[in-house]
C-alpha positions as CSV (number, residue, x, y, z in Angstrom):
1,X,-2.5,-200.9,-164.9
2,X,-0.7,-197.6,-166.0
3,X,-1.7,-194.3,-168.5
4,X,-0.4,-194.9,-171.2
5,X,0.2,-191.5,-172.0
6,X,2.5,-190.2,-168.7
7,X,2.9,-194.1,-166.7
8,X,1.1,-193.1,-164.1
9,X,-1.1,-195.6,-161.4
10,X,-3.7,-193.1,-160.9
11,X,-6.8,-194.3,-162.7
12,X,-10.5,-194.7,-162.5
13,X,-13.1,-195.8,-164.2
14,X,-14.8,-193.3,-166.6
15,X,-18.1,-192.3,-165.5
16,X,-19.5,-192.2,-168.9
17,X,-20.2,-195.6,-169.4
18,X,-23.5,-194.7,-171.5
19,X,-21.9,-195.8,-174.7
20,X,-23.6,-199.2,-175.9
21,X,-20.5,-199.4,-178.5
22,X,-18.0,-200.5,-175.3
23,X,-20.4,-203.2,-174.3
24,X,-20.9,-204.3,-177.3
25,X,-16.8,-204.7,-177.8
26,X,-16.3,-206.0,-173.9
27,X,-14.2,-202.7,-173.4
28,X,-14.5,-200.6,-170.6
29,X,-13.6,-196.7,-170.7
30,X,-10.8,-195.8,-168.0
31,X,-9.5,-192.1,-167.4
32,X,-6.3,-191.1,-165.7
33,X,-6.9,-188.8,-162.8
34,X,-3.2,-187.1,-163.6
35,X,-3.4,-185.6,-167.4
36,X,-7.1,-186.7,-168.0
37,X,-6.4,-189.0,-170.6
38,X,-9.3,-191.5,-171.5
39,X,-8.2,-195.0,-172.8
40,X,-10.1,-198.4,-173.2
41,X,-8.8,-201.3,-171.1
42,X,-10.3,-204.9,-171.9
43,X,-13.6,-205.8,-169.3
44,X,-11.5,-208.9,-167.3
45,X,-8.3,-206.7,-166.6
46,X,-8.6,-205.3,-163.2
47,X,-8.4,-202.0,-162.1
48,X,-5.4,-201.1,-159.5
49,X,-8.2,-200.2,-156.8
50,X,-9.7,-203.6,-157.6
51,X,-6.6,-205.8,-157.5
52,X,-5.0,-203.8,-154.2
53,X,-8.6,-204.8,-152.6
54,X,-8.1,-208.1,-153.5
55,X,-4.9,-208.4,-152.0
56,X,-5.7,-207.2,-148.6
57,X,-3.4,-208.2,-145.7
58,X,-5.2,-210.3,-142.7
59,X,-4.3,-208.6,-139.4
60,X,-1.7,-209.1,-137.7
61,X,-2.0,-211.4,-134.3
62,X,0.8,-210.3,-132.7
63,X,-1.4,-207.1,-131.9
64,X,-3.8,-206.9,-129.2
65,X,-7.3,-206.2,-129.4
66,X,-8.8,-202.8,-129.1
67,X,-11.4,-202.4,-126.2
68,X,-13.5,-199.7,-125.7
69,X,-13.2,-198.2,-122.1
70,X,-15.7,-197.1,-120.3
């Protein structure tokens, strides 16, 4: 998901979710943490913090475990 005002990935979830009008419309209130513009975004698109969470990489076995030593 990207502002649509300057393309950028950088954006959060408005903290002003008080507004009974967006649930009421299954919108949710995103801002851009670049140029501070505030947009609405439908409630079943993802976030990019949500969807990068999502697609976390298992670790890799090829490492070894870390121990602590004593």
């Amino acid at each position: 998901m990207n502002c649509p005002r300057c393309a950028s990935q950088n954006i959060r979830r408005s903290q002003s979710q008080d507004s009974i009008w967006f649930r009421f419309v299954l919108q949710k209130m995103m801002r851009c943490q670049r140029c501070c513009y505030t947009f609405a975004t439908p409630l079943w698109e993802k976030p990019v913090e949500l969807a990068a969470a999502t697609t976390t990489k298992a670790p890799s076995a090829d490492r070894e475990p870390v121990t602590a030593s004593a």
